[in-house]
N, C-alpha and C positions, 0 to 999 in steps of 0.2 A: 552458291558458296564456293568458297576455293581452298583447296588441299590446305593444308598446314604440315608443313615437316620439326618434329622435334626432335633433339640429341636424347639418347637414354646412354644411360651406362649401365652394363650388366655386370654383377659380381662373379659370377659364374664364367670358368673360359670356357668357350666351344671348340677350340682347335688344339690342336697336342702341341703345335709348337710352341703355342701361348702358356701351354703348362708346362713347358718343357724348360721354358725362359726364364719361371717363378712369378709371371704376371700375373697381378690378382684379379682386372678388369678389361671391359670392353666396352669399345665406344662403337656407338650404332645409331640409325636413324630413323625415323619412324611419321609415317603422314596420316594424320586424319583428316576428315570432315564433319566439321559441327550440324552439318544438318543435312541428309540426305533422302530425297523419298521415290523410291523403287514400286514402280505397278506392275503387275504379277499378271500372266492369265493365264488358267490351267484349263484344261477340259477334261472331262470326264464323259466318255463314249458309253450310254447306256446298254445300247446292241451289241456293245464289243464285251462289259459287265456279263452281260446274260450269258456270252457265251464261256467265261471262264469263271463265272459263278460268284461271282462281288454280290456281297448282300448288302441292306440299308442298315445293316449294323457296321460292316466294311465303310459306310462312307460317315458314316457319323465319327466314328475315329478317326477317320481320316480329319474331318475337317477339325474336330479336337484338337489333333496332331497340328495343323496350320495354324491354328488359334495361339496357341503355348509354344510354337517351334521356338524362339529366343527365351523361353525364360529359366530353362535347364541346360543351357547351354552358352554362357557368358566366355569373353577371350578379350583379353588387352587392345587386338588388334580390331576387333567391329568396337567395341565400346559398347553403351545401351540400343541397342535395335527393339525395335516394338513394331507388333503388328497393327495398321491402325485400322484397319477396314477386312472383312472377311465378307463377300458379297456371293447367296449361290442360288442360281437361278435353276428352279424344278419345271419337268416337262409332264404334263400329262398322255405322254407315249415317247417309247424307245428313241425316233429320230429327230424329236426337239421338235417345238411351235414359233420357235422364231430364229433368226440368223445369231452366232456370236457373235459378230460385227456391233451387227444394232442392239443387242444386251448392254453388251460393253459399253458402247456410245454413251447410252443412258447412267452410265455411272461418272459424278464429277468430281474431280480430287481437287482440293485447297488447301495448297501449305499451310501449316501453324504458322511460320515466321512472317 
């Protein structure tokens, strides 16, 4: 997809000289994208948890928190954002059983459009 810029006008001035002059608007411009899809990779260090005391309650909000981050927080300028995938991969001991590389690898994205 490719940017799109559109003119807005604002009723509201933002400059003093603009209110200074008795102008009632403002011309501006603004770019979207209709369709964007952004992959994320975070980690979470278990050994490093242990040490500053992150509990499995700590990470279940967390991932809550990931889950819902767009949907208490709308803005003119993202538009509708949505999470579409939340993938988290458990170790059975502190230093992980397998590489993040090859976690990763194994996960495949396919645009909607």
């Amino acid at each position: 997809m490719f940017p799109v810029d559109h003119a807005i006008t604002r009723i509201t001035q933002t400059r003093q000289a603009g209110i200074d002059k008795g102008e009632r608007t403002e011309m501006g411009s603004k770019w979207t994208v209709h369709y964007g899809l952004y992959r994320v990779h975070a980690y979470y260090s278990t050994a490093h948890g242990l040490q500053t005391g992150i509990t499995s309650q700590d990470l279940d909000t967390l991932w809550q928190a990931l889950t819902n981050i767009f949907d208490h927080d709308r803005s003119a300028t993202r538009g509708e954002m949505a999470i579409q995938g939340l993938y988290i991969f458990s170790h059975d001991n502190a230093f992980g059983c397998a590489r993040a590389t090859t976690l990763f690898d194994r996960i495949k994205v396919t645009p909607l459009i």
